[in-house]
NUVEX-419435 format. One line per 2 residues: their letters; for each residue x, z, y of C-alpha. Coordinates in steps of 0.05 Angstrom, whole numbers. Each point is the difference from the previous one (the first is absolute). Layout:
BEGIN
a> X,Z,Y ~ ... .
This chain:
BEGIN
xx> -119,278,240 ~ -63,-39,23 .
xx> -58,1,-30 ~ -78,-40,-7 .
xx> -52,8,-26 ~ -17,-29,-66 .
xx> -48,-44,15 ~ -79,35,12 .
xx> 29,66,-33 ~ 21,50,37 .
xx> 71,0,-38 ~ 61,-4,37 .
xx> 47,-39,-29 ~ 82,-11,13 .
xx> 14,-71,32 ~ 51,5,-44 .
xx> -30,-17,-75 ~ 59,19,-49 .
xx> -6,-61,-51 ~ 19,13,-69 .
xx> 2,-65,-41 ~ 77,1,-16 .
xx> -1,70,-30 ~ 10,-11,-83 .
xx> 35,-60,5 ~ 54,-14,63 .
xx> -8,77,15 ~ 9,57,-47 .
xx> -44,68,-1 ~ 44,34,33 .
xx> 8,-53,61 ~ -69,5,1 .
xx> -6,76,11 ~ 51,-10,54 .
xx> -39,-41,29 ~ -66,27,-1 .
xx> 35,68,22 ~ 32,-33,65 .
xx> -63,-35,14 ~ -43,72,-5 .
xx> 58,36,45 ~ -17,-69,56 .
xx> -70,16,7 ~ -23,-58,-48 .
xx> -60,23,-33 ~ -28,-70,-31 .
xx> 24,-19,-69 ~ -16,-67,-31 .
xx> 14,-29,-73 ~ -45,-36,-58 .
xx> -1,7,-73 ~ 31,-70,-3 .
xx> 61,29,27 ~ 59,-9,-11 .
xx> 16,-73,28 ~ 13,-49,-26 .
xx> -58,14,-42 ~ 11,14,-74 .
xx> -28,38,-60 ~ 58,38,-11 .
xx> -8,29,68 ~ -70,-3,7 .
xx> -24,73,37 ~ 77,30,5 .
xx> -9,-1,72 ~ -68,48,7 .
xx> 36,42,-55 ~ 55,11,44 .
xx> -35,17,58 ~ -48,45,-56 .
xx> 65,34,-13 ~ 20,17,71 .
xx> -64,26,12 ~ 9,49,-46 .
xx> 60,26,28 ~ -27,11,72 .
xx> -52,49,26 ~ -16,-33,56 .
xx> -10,-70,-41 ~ -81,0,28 .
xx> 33,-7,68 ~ 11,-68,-22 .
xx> -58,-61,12 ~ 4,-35,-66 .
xx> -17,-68,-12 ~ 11,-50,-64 .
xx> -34,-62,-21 ~ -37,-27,-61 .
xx> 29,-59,-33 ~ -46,-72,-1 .
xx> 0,-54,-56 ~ 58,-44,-26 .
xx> 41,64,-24 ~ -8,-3,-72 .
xx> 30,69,-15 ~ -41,35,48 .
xx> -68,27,-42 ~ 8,-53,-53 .
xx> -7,-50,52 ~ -68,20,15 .
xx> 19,22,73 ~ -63,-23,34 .
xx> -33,38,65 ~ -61,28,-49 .
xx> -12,72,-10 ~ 19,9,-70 .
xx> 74,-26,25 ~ 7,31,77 .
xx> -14,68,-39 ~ 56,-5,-54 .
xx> 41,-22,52 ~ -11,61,45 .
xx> 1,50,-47 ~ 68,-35,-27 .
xx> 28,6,68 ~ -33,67,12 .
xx> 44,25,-62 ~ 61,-33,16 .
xx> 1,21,66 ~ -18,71,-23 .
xx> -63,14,50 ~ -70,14,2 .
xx> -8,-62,46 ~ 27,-52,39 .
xx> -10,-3,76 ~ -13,-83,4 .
xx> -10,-44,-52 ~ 21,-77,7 .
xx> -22,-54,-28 ~ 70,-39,-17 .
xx> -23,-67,14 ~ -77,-42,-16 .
xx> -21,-13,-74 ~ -25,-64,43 .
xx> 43,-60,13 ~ 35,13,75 .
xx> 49,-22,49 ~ 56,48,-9 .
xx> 75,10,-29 ~ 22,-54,52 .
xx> -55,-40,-5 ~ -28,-29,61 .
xx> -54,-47,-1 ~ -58,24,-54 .
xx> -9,-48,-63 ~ -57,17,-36 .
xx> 6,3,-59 ~ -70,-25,-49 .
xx> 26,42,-70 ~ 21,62,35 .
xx> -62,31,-51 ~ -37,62,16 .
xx> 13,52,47 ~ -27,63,20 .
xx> -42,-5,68 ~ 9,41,56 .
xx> -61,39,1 ~ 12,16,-72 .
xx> 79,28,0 ~ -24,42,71 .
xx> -58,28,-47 ~ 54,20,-62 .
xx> 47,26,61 ~ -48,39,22 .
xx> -8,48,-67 ~ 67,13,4 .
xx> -1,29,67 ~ -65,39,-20 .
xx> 38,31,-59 ~ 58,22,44 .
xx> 49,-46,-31 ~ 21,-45,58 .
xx> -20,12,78 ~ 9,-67,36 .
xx> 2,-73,-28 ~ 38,-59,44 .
xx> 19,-72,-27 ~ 68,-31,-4 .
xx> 18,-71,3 ~ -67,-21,22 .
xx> -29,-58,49 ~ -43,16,58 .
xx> -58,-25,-50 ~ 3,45,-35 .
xx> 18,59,42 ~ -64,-21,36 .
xx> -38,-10,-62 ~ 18,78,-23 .
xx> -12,29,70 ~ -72,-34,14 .
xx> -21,21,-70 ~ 27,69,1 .
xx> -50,9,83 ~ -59,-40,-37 .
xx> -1,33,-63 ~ 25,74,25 .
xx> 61,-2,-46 ~ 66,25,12 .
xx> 44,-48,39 ~ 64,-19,-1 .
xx> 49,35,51 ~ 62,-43,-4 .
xx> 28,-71,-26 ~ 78,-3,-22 .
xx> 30,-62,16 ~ 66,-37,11 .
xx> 21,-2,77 ~ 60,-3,35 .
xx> 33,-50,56 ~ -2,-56,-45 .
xx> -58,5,-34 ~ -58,15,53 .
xx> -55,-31,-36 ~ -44,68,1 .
xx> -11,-16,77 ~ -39,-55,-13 .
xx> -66,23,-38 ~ 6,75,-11 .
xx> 34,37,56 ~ -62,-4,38 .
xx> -41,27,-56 ~ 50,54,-11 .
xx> -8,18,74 ~ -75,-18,7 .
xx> -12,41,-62 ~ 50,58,-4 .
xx> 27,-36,-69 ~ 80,9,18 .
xx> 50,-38,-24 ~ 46,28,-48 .
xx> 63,-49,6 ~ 41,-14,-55 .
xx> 72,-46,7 ~ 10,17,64 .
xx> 73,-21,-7 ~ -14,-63,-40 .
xx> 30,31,-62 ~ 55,8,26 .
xx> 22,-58,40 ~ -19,34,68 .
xx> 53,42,-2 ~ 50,-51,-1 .
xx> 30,25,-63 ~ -12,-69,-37 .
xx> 33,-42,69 ~ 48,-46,-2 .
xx> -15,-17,-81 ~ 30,78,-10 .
xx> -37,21,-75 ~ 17,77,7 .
xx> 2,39,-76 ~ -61,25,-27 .
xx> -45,-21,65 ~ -66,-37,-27 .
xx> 23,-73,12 ~ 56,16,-44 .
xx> -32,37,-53 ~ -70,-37,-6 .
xx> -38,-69,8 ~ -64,-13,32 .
xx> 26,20,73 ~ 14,-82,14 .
xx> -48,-9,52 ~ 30,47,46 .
xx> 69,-31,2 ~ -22,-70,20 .
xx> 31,-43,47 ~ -55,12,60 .
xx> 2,72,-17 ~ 75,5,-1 .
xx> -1,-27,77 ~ -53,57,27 .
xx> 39,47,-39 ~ 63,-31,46 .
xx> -36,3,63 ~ -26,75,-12 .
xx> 73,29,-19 ~ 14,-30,69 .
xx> -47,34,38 ~ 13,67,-35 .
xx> 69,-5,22 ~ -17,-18,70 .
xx> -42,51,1 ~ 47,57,-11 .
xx> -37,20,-73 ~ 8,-26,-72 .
xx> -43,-58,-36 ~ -35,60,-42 .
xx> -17,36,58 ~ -30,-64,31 .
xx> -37,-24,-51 ~ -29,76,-16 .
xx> -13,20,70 ~ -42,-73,10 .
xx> -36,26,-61 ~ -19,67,30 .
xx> -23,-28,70 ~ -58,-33,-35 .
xx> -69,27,19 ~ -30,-32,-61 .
xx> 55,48,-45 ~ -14,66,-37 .
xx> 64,5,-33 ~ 64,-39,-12 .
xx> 14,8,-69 ~ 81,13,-4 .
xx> 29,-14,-62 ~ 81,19,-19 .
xx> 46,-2,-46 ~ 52,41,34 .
xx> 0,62,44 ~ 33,-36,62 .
xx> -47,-53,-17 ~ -55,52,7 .
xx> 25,44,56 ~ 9,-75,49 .
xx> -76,-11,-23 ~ -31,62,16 .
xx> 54,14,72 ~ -40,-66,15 .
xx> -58,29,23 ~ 28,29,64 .
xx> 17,-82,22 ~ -43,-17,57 .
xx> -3,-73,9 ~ -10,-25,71 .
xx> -41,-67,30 ~ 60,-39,10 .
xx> 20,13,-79 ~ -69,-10,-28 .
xx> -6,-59,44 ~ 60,-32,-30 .
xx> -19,13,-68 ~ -71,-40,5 .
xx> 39,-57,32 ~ 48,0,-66 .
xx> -74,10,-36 ~ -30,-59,34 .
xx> 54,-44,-12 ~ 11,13,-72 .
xx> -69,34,-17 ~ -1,38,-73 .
xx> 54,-28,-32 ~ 0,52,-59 .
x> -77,19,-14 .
């Protein structure tokens, strides 16, 4: 296994994130235990999940995932071996604390210690932020509308400050962001060096070989300011694999099962998809290993966030790691980029 550091700590962290979101709802307990067991015995150390999981998001299976992973805790001795992350839920889910899941203190801390007691610990290692209480460019959205009734939202300085007592009282040990913009990644890292508060160390975000967006504003910042990147989709859901080509709708995958995956299976994106199963198979490995191994040769990248729903599934992800890619193949891939830039953001 390979390993960075997580972002200004002095944590060493997997490159290999084991991601969790499936667990409860496409993936049984004991799947997940499998999982998580394999994972442990491959030298991944770096856990993530959210109380919001499992997906698609529900009430009925609102915190099922941290309970399972609570659960196998339990079970294992060496369970502190493992770097722990999960992520507070923002607005527009109504189930979540009566709707009232804002950034301020009273709600961050009955978030935490709900996660802290389905998890079954005494803390959590990192702390997200699921996505902004503000209005934002993300979930495939491109261009930024803003948006004049998007009503009141915490500030920066203010959620760093109610972060910051939680960290003092031993509850959580390091705070990053997910599904953030550079503004306000930048926003949250000058206030945390003006102000002397505690900064965030990493951003989760969506990045893969058709969706390369993150280049644009933030991988410098991540580099520039040790704030990793934490990618998330890096097989497009699914379609990077090649397991949805040729109109094939295999049982139980996510296309099949759920909506709100459209985006990924349009018409541009179906043609980079195309050209990358081609160059996989040229180059002697499979589309998963392509698109993973591009993920891991990113400078800008913590970890690559691998999600699964089966073991093969799993073991393919994680043998991934060992893929080298050369010039010539990374050369060929930002010509298919620059012809047919981020077709599935």
């Amino acid at each position: 296994m390979k390993f960075k550091k997580l972002g200004n700590t002095n944590i060493d962290v997997s490159l290999i994130c084991l991601g969790t979101m499936t667990w409860g709802e496409q993936n049984s307990k004991k799947d997940a235990f499998e999982q998580m067991n394999f994972s442990l015995e491959k030298g991944v150390n770096f856990f993530d999940t959210a109380e919001l999981y499992s997906v698609p998001p529900k009430a009925e299976t609102y915190g099922i995932t941290e309970e399972i992973i609570g659960d196998w805790f339990l079970s294992k001795k060496n369970g502190q071996d493992i770097i722990l992350a999960t992520k507070v839920a923002g607005p527009r889910c109504n189930w979540i604390r009566n709707g009232k899941n804002n950034y301020d203190e009273k709600s961050l801390e009955s978030a935490i210690d709900g996660s802290l007691k389905r998890l079954k610990t005494d803390y959590i290692d990192l702390y997200q932020l699921h996505w902004p209480e503000r209005s934002v460019n993300n979930f495939g959205q491109i261009g930024y509308v803003h948006q004049k009734n998007e009503g009141k939202w915490n500030d920066f300085e203010s959620i760093l400050i109610s972060l910051s007592k939680f960290i003092k009282k031993g509850k959580i040990r390091y705070i990053g962001v997910s599904n953030e913009s550079a503004f306000g990644l930048s926003n949250f890292l000058n206030i945390s060096k003006n102000k002397n508060l505690p900064r965030m160390v990493s951003i989760q975000n969506p990045y893969n070989l058709t969706n390369r967006t993150y280049e644009i504003g933030l991988s410098e910042i991540s580099i520039r300011d040790k704030c990793g990147l934490l990618a998330y989709y890096p097989l497009a859901t699914g379609y990077l694999t090649g397991k949805y080509r040729n109109n094939q709708m295999p049982k139980n995958s996510r296309q099949a099962l759920f909506k709100g995956w459209e985006r990924y299976g349009n018409s541009k994106a179906l043609l980079a998809y195309e050209e990358y199963y081609n160059l996989a198979k040229e180059s002697g490995i499979t589309a998963t290993q392509l698109a993973q191994a591009f993920v891991f040769s990113r400078p800008f990248v913590t970890s690559n966030i691998i999600g699964a729903t089966t073991m093969d599934q799993l073991k393919e992800n994680i043998e991934s790691i060992n893929i080298e890619l050369g010039t010539e193949i990374l050369e060929k891939i930002n010509t298919i980029h620059s012809n047919n830039p981020n077709p599935a953001p």
